[in-house]
Kinemage of the C-alpha trace (Angstrom):
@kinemage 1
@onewidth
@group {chain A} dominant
@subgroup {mainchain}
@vectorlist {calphas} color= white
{ca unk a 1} P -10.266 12.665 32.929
{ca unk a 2} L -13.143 15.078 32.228
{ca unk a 3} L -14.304 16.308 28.743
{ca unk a 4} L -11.858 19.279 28.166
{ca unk a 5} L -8.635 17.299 28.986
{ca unk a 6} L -9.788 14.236 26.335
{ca unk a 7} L -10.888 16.798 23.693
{ca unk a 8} L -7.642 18.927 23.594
{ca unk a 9} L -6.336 19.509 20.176
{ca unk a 10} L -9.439 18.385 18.599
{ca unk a 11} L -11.081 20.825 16.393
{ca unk a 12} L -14.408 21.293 16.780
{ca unk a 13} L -16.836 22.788 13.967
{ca unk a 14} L -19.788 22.397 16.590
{ca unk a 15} L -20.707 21.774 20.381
{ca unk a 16} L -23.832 21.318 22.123
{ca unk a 17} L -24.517 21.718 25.691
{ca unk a 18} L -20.594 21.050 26.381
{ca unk a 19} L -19.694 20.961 29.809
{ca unk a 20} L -16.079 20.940 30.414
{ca unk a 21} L -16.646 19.156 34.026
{ca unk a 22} L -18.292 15.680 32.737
{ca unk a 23} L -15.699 13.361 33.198
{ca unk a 24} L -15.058 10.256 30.708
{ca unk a 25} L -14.055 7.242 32.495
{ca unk a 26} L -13.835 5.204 29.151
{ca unk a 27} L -13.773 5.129 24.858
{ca unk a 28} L -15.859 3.364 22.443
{ca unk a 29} L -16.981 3.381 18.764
{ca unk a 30} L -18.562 0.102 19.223
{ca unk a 31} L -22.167 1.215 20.792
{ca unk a 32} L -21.515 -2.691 22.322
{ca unk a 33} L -19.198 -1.970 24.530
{ca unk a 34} L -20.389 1.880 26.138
{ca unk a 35} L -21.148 2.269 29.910
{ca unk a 36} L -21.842 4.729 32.667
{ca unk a 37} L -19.281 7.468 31.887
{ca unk a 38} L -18.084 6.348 28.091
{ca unk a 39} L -16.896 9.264 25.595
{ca unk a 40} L -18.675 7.809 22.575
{ca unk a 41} L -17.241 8.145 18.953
{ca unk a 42} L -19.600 8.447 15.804
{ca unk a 43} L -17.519 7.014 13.105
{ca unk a 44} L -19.025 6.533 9.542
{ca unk a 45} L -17.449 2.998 8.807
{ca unk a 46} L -17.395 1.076 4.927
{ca unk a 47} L -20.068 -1.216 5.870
{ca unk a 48} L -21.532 0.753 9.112
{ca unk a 49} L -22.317 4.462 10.551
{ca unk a 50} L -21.795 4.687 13.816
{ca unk a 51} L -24.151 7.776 13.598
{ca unk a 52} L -27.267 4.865 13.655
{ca unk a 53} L -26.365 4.133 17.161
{ca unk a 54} L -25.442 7.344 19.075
{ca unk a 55} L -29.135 6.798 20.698
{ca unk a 56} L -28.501 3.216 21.570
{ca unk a 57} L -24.782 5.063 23.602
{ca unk a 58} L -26.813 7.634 24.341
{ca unk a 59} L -29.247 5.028 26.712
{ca unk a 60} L -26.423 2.561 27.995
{ca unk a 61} L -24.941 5.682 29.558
{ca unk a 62} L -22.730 7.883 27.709
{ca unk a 63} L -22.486 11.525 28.186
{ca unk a 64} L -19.960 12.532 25.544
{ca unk a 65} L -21.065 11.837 21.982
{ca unk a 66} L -18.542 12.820 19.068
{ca unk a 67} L -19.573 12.826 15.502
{ca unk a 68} L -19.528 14.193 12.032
{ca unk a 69} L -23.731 15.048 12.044
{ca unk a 70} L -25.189 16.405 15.302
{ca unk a 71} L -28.421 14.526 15.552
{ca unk a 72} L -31.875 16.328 14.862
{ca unk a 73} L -32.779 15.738 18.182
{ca unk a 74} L -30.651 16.184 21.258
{ca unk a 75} L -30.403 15.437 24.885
{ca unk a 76} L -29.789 18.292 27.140
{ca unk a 77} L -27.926 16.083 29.903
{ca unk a 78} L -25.777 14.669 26.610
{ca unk a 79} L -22.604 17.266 24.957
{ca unk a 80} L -22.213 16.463 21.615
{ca unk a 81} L -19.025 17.643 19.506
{ca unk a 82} L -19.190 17.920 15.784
{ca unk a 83} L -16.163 17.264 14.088
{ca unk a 84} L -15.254 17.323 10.542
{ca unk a 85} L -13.727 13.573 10.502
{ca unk a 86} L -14.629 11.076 13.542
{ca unk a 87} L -11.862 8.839 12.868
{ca unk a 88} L -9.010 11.493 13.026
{ca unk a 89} L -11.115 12.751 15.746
{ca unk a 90} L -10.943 9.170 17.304
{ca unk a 91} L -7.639 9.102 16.777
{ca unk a 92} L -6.847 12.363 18.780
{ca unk a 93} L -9.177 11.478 21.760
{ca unk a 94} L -7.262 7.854 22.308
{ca unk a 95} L -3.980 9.694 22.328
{ca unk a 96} L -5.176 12.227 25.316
{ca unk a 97} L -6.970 9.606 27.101
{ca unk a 98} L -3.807 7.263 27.055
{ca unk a 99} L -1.239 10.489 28.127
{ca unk a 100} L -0.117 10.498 24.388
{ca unk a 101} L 1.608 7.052 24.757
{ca unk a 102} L 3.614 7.522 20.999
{ca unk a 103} L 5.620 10.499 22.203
{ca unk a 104} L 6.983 8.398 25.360
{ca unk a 105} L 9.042 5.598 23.178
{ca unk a 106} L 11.008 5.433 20.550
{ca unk a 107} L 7.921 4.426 17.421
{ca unk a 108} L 8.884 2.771 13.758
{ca unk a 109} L 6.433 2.221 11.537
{ca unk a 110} L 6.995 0.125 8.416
{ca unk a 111} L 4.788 0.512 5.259
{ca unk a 112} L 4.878 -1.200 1.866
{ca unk a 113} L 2.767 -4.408 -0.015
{ca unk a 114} L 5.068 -7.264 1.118
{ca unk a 115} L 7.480 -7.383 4.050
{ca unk a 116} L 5.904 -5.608 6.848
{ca unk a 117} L 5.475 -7.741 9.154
{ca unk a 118} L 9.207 -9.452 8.538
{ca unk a 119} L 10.875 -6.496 8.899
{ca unk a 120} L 8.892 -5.507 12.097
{ca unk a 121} L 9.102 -9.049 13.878
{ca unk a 122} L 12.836 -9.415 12.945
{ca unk a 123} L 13.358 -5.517 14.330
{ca unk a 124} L 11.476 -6.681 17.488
{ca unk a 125} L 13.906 -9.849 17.641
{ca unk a 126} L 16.741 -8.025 16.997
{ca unk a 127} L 16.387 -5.257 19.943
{ca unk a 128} L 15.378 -7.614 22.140
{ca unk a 129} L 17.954 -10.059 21.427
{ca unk a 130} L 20.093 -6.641 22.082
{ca unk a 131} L 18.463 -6.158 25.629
{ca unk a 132} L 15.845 -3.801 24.923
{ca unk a 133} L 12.500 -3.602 26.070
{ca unk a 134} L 10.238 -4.056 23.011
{ca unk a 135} L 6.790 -3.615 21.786
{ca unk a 136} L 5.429 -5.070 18.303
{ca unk a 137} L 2.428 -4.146 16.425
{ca unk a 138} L 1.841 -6.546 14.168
{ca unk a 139} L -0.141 -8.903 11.173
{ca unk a 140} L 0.957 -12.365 13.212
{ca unk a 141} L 0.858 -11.041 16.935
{ca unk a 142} L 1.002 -8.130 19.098
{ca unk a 143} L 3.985 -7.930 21.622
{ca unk a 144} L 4.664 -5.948 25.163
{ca unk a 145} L 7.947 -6.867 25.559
{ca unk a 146} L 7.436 -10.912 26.139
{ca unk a 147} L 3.700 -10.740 26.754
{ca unk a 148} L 1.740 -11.611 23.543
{ca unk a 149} L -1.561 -10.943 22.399
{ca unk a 150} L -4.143 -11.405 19.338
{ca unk a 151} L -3.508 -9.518 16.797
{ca unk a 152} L -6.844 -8.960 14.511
{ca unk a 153} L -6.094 -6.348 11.558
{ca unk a 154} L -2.584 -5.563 10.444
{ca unk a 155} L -2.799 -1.730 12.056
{ca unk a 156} L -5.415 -1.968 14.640
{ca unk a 157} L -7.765 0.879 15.731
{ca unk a 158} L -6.516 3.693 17.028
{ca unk a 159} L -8.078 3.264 20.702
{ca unk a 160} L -6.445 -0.377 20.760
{ca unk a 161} L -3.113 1.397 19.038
{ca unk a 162} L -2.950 4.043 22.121
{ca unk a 163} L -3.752 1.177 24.803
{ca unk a 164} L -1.073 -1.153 23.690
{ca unk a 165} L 1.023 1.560 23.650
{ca unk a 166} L 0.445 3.322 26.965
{ca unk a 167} L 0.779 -0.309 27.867
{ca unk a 168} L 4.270 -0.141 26.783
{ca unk a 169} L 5.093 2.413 28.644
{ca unk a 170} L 3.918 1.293 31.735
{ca unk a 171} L 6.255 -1.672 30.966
{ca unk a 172} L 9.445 -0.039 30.390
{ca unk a 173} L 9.479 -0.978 26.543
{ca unk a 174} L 11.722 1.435 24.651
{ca unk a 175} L 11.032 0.794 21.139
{ca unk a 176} L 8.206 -0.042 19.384
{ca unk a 177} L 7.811 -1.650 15.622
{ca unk a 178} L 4.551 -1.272 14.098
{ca unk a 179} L 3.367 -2.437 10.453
{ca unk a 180} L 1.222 0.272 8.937
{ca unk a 181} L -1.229 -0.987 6.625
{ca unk a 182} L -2.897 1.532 3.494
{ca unk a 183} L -6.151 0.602 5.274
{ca unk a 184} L -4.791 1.943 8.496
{ca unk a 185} L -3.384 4.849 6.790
{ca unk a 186} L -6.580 5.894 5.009
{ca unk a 187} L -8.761 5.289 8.218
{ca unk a 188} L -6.544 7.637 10.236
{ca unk a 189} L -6.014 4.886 12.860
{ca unk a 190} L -2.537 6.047 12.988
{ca unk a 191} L -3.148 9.655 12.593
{ca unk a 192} L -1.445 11.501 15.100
{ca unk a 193} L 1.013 9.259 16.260
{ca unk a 194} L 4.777 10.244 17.068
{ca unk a 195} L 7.010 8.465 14.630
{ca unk a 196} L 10.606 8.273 15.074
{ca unk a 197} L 10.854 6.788 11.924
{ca unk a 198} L 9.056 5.159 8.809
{ca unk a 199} L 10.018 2.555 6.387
{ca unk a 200} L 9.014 1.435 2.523
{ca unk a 201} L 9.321 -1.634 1.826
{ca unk a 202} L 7.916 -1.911 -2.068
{ca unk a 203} L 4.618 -1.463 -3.478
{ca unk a 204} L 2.717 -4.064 -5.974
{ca unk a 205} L -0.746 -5.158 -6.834
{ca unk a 206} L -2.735 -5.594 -3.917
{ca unk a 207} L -5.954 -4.005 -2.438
{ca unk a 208} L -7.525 -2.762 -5.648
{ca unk a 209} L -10.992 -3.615 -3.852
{ca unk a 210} L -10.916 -1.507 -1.400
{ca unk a 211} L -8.154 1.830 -2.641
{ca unk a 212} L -9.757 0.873 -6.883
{ca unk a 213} L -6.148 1.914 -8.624
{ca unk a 214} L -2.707 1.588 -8.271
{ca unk a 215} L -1.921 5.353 -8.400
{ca unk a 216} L -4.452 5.892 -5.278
{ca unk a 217} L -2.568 2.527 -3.233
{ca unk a 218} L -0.003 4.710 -4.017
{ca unk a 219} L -0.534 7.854 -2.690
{ca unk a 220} L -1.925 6.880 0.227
{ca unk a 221} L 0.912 4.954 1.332
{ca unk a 222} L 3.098 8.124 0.760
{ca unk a 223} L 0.296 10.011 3.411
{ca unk a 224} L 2.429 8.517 6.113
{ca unk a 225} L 6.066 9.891 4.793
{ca unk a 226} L 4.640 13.208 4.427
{ca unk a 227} L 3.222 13.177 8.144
{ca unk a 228} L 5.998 12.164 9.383
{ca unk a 229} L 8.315 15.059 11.102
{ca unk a 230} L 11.535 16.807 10.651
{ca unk a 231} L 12.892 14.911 13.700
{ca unk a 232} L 12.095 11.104 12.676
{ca unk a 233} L 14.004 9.570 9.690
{ca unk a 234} L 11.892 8.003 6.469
{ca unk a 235} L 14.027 5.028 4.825
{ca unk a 236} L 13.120 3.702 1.809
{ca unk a 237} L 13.803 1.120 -1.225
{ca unk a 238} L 15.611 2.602 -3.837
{ca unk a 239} L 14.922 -0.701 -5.970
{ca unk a 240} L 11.028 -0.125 -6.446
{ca unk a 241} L 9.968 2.767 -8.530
{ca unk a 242} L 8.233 4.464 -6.474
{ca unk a 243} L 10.553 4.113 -3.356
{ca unk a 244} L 12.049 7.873 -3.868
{ca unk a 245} L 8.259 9.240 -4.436
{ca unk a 246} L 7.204 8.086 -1.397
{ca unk a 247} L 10.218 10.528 -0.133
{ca unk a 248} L 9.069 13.508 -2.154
{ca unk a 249} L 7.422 15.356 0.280
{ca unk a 250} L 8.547 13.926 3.657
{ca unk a 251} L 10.367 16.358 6.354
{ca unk a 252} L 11.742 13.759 8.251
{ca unk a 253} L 15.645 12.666 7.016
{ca unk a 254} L 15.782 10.644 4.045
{ca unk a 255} L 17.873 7.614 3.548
{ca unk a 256} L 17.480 4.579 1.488
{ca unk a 257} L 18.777 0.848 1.207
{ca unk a 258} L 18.919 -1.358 -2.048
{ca unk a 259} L 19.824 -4.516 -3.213
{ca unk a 260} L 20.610 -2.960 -7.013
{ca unk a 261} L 21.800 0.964 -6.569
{ca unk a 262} L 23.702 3.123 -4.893
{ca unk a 263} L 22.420 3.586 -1.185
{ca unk a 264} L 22.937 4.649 2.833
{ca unk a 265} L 22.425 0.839 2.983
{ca unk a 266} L 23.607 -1.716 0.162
{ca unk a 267} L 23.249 -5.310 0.824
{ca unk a 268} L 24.457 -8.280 -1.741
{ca unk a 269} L 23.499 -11.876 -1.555
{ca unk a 270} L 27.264 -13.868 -1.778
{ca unk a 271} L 25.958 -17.542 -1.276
{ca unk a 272} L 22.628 -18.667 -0.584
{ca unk a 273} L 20.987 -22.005 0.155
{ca unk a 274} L 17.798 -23.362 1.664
{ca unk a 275} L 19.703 -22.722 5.314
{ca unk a 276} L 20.625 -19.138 4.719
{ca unk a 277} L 22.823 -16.514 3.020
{ca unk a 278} L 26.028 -15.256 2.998
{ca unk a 279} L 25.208 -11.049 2.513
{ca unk a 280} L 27.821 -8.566 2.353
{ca unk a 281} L 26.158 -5.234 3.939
{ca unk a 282} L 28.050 -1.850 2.950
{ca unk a 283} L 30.951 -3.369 3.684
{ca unk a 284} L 30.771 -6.162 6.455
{ca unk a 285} L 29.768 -10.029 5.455
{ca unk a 286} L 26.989 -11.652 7.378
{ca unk a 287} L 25.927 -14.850 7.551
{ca unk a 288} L 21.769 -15.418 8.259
{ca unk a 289} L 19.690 -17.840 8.394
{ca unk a 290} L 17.027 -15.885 6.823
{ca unk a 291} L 16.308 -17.065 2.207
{ca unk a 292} L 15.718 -15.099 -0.508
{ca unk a 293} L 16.680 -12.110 -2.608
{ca unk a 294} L 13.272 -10.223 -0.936
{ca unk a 295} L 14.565 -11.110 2.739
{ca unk a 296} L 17.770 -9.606 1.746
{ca unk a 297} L 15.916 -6.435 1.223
{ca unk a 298} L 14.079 -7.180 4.641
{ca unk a 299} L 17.642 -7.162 6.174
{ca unk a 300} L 19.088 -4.230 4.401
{ca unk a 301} L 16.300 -2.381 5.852
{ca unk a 302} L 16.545 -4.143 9.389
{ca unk a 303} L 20.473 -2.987 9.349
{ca unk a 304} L 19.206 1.111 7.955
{ca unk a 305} L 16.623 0.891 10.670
{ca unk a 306} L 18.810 -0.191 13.672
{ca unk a 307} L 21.834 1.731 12.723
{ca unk a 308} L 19.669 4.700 12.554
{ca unk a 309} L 18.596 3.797 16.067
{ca unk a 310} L 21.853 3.849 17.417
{ca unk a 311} L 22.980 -0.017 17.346
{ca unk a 312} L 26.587 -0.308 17.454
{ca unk a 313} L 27.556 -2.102 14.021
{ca unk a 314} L 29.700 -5.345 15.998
{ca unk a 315} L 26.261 -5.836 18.090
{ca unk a 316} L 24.089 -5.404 14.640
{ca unk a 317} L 25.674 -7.762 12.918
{ca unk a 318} L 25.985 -10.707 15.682
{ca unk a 319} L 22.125 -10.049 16.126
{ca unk a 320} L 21.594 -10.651 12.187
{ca unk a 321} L 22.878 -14.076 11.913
{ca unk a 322} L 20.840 -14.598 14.624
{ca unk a 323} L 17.639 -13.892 13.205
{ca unk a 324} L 15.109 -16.698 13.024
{ca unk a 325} L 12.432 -16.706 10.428
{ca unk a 326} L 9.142 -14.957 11.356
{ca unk a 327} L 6.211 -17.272 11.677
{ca unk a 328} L 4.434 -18.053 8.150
{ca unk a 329} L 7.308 -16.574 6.022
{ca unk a 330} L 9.265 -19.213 4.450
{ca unk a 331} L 8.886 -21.348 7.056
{ca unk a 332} L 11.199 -24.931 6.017
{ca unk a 333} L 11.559 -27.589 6.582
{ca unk a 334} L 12.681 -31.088 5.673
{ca unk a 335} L 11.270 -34.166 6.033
{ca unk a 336} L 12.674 -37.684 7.008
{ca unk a 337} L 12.295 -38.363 2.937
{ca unk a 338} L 14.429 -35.962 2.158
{ca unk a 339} L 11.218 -33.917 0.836
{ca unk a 340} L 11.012 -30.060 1.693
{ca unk a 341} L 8.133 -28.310 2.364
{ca unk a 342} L 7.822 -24.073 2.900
{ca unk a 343} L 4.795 -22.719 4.502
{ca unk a 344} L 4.882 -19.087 3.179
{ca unk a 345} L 2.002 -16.260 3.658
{ca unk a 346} L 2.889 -15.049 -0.119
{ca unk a 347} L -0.809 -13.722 -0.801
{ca unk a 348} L -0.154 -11.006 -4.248
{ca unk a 349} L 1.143 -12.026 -7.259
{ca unk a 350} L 4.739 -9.944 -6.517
{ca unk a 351} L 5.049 -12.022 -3.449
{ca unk a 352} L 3.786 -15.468 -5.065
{ca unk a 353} L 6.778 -14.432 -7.733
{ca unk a 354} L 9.455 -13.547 -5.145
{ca unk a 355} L 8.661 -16.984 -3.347
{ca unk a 356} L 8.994 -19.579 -6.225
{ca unk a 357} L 11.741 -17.984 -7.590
{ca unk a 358} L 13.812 -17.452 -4.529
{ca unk a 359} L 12.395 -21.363 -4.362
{ca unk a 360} L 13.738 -22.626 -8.046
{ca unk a 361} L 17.358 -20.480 -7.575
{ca unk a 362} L 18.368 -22.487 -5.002
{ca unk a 363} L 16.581 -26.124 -5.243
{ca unk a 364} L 18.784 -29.121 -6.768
{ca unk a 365} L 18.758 -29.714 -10.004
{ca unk a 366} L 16.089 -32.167 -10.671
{ca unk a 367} L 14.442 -31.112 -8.368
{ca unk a 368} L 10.248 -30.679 -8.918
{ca unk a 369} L 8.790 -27.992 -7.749
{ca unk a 370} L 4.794 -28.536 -6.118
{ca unk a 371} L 2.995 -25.019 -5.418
{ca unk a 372} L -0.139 -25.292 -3.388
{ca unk a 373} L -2.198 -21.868 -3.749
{ca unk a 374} L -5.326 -19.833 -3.138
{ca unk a 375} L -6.762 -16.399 -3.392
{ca unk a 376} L -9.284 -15.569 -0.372
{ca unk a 377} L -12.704 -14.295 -1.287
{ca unk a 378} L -14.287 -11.132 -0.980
{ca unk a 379} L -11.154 -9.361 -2.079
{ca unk a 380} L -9.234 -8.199 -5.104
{ca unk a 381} L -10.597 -10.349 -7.712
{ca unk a 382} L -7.793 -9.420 -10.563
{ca unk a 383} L -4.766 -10.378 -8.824
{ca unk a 384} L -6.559 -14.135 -9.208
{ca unk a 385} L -5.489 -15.021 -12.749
{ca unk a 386} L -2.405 -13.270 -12.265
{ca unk a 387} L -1.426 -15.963 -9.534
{ca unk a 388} L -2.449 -18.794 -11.435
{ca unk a 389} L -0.423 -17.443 -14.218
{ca unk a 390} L 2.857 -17.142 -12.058
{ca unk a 391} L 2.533 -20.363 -10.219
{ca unk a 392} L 1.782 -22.392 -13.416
{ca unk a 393} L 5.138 -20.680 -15.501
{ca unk a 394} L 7.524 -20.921 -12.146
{ca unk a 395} L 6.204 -24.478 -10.845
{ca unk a 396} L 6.138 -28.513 -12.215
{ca unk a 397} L 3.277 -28.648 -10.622
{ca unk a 398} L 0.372 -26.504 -9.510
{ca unk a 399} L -2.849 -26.885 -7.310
{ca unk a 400} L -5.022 -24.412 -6.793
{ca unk a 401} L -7.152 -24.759 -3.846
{ca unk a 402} L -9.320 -22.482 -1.675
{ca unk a 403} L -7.614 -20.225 0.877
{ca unk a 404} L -10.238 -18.270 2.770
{ca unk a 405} L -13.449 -17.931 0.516
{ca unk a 406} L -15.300 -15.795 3.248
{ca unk a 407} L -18.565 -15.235 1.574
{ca unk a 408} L -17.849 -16.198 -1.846
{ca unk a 409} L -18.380 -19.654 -3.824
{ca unk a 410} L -14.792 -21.153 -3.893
{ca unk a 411} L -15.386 -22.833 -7.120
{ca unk a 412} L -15.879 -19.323 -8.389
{ca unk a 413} L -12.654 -18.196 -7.632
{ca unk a 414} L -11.153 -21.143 -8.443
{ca unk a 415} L -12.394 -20.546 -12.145
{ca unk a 416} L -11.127 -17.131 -12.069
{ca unk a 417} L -7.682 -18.539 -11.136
{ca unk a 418} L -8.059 -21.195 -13.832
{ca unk a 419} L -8.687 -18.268 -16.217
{ca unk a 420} L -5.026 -17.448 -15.956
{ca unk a 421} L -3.668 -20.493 -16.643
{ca unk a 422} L -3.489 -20.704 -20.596
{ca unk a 423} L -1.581 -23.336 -23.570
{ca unk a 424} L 0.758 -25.720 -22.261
{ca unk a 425} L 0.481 -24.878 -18.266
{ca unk a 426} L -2.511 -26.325 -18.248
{ca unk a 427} L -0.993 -29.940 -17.835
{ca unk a 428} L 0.558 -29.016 -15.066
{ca unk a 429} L -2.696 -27.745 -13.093
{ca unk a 430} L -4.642 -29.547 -11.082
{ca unk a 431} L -8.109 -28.337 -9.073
{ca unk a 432} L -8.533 -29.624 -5.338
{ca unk a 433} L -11.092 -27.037 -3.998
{ca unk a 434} L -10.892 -28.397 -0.365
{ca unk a 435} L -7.001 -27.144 1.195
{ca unk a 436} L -6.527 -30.186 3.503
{ca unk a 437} L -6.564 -32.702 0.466
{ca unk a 438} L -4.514 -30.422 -1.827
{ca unk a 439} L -2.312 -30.808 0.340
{ca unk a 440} L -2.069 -33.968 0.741
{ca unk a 441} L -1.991 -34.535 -2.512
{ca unk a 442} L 1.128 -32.819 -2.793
{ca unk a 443} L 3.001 -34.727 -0.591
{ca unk a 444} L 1.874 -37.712 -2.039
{ca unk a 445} L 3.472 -36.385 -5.445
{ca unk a 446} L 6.401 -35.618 -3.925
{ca unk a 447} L 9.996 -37.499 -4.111
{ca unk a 448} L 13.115 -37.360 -2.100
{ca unk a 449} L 14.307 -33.986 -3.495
{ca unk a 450} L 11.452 -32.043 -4.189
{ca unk a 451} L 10.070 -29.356 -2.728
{ca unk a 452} L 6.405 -27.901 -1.769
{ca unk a 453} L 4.984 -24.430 -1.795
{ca unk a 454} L 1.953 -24.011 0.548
{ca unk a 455} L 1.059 -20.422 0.053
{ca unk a 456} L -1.259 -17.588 0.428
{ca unk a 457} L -2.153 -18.192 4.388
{ca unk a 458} L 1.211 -18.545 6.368
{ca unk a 459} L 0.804 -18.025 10.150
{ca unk a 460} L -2.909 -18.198 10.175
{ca unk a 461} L -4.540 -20.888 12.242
{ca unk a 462} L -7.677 -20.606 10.826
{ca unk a 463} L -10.313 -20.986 7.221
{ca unk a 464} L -13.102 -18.936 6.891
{ca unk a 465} L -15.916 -20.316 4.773
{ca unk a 466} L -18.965 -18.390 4.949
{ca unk a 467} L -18.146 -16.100 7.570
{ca unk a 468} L -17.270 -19.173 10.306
{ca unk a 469} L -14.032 -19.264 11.233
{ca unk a 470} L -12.893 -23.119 11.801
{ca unk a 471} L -9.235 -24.186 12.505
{ca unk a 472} L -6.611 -24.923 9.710
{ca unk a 473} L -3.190 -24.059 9.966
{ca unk a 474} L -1.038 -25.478 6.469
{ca unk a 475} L 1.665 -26.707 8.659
{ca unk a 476} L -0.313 -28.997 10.931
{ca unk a 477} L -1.790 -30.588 7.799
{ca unk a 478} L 1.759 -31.217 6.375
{ca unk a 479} L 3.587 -32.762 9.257
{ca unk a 480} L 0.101 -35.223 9.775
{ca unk a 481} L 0.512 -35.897 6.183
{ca unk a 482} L 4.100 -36.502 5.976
{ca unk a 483} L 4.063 -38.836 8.899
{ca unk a 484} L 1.196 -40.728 7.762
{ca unk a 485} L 2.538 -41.263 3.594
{ca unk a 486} L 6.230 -40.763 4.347
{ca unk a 487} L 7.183 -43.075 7.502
């Protein structure tokens, strides 16, 4: 593909000996990974400009560079294209190079602070289970129709976004479900993508580190609705506050599901136990094997979303009830004791909530409740005491442990949890700072009966302490544990 046919519909403020016959045999933004005939993109990052390295691109052999600030000194046998914003512009470039992948399937995305990746994996189940070809774009895992990969950031850049998806194609997937994270939104990584759809999930405190206030979160989740076009449809939930603002200035068609109002979608919880619910959806009753008031939500989105697709309701339904949990969300299970134990990725304080009280609605009576929980370091540092504070009132028993410190001292942010904890709790709070004995020491409180929260790292397999990476994975460490004190 030469130069003009990868830089169509990018605006340029600037060129430099451009030559519209250099062809571009490959994309980078990573200096790393540029070679004879790369199309390199300049992008000024949080922690790194790309602009430091365009020499370094420059000499492993790339012709094209694109950036925000020509350099002061240029190579004639180099074009260089100044653009106002190299990660739109990166954005743009990935779509021509891949043959504009988006506009080829059908493309959901699904935005909001807790249930993204649910409602995406259980969507990718669902059509699948229904025949289709399927892609996923995923927190837990990326899918092309039954061929998995890594996944390493919720939305991943746009070049990997575009190759996935012209990936798709290639495989005959139809639809695509992709979680859309406020990082991804405010990067641009999925700017310029052809949405058929977008879904809001709910919006609570998370990410104050990186967007600084809730208002800002906010708006920049709504950045996707408004980009989204007259064609595609924009569902939200009418049950969070700002579920109709995110709606406000979208041209897509609006619809909505709720748990609590009037909506296109209404769903009700008729029984529920620790094996699944009885729902009543508009007007049909549905048993899954999916718990909790928030994965009814999930669900009444999942229906709005496939319905809107075109799913004929008798299929919809059958695929509902068969619905397995995703991986790291409320995953139960019950040991030979009679002890149960849910492995749950609940990492903000509105998720923490949603967990232990979906938890303590439907336990036995009598029945103690042991939370095992950790905030990860080198993030928001207020949501810390606010944890604490919810796991102390909604549990008989609390241990707060590390989760993934990262960079930061884990005693630290074990104080700061502590902080939150205030009169009476405190008895019930105990400190284990490393996550494999907190956990065991959970089980070894345990009785026939009770039940154990290990939250804040779900699906991951891994614990980073000082920027190393070594493997840990919550559920391993609770069936060792269970069938060394519990035989």
């Amino acid at each position: 593909m030469n130069i003009k046919e990868t830089t169509s519909k990018l605006v340029f403020l600037k060129h430099v000996n451009f030559n519209e016959d250099v062809e571009v045999t490959s994309l980078a933004f990573d200096s790393r990974k540029v070679e004879e005939g790369t199309l390199f993109i300049a992008q000024k990052g949080v922690h790194v400009d790309g602009h430091q390295y365009i020499k370094k691109a420059i000499s492993l052999g790339a012709k094209v560079i694109v950036c925000q600030e020509i350099p002061k000194i240029v190579d004639d046998e180099v074009s260089y294209i100044q653009v106002e914003n190299s990660n739109k512009a990166l954005a743009v470039i990935a779509a021509n190079f891949y043959a504009n992948p988006s506009e080829k399937l059908k493309l959901i995305g699904i935005t909001g602070t807790n249930g993204k990746t649910t409602v995406a994996s259980l969507l990718f189940q669902l059509f699948q289970s229904l025949g289709f070809k399927t892609g996923l774009l995923s927190t837990v895992k990326v899918m092309i129709d039954k061929q998995e990969f890594t996944a390493t950031h919720t939305t991943p850049d746009s070049l990997s976004i575009n190759k996935y998806l012209s990936e798709m194609v290639l495989a005959g997937v139809e639809y695509c479900f992709m979680e859309v994270s406020s990082h991804g939104i405010h990067q641009e990584r999925a700017f310029g993508l052809d949405f058929d759809g977008g879904v809001f999930t709910n919006i609570t405190h998370d990410h104050l580190d990186y967007h600084k206030t809730f208002g800002e979160y906010r708006d920049v989740k709504k950045l996707f609705f408004d980009h989204l076009s007259k064609s595609a449809f924009a569902l939200t939930n009418v049950d969070d506050k700002n579920g109709q603002i995110m709606l406000q200035n979208t041209k897509a068609a609006k619809k909505s599901y709720s748990q609590k109002t009037l909506a296109d979608y209404k769903v009700r919880i008729l029984e529920k136990s620790f094996s699944g619910m009885l729902l009543k959806i508009n007007q049909h009753e549905v048993w899954v094997q999916l718990v909790g008031g928030f994965n009814a939500s999930n669900l009444g989105a999942i229906y709005g979303v496939a319905s809107l697709l075109g799913v004929v309701e008798i299929d919809l339904l059958t695929a509902l009830s068969q619905l397995k949990s995703v991986e790291g969300r409320f995953e139960y299970r019950r040991s030979d004791t009679g002890i149960i134990s849910v492995v749950d990725y609940a990492h903000t304080p509105d998720a923490l909530r949603n967990i232990l009280s979906t938890i303590k609605d439907i336990a036995n009576n009598g029945s103690n409740i042991i939370t095992v929980v950790g905030c990860g370091g080198d993030r928001d540092i207020a949501k810390r005491p606010k944890m604490a504070a919810i796991a102390a009132e909604l549990s008989d028993q609390l241990i707060l442990t590390s989760d993934n410190p990262r960079t930061e001292d884990p005693d630290s942010i074990l104080e700061e949890m502590e902080a939150g904890v205030t009169g009476e709790k405190v008895h019930k709070v105990l400190t284990i700072s490393d996550r494999k004995q907190a956990i065991k020491a959970a089980v070894k409180f345990a009785k026939k009966g009770d039940v154990i929260l290990v939250a804040g790292k779900g699906h991951e397999t891994y614990q980073e302490i000082n920027g190393v990476k070594t493997h840990f994975d919550d559920r391993e460490i609770l069936i060792e544990t269970f069938e060394t004190l519990h035989k």
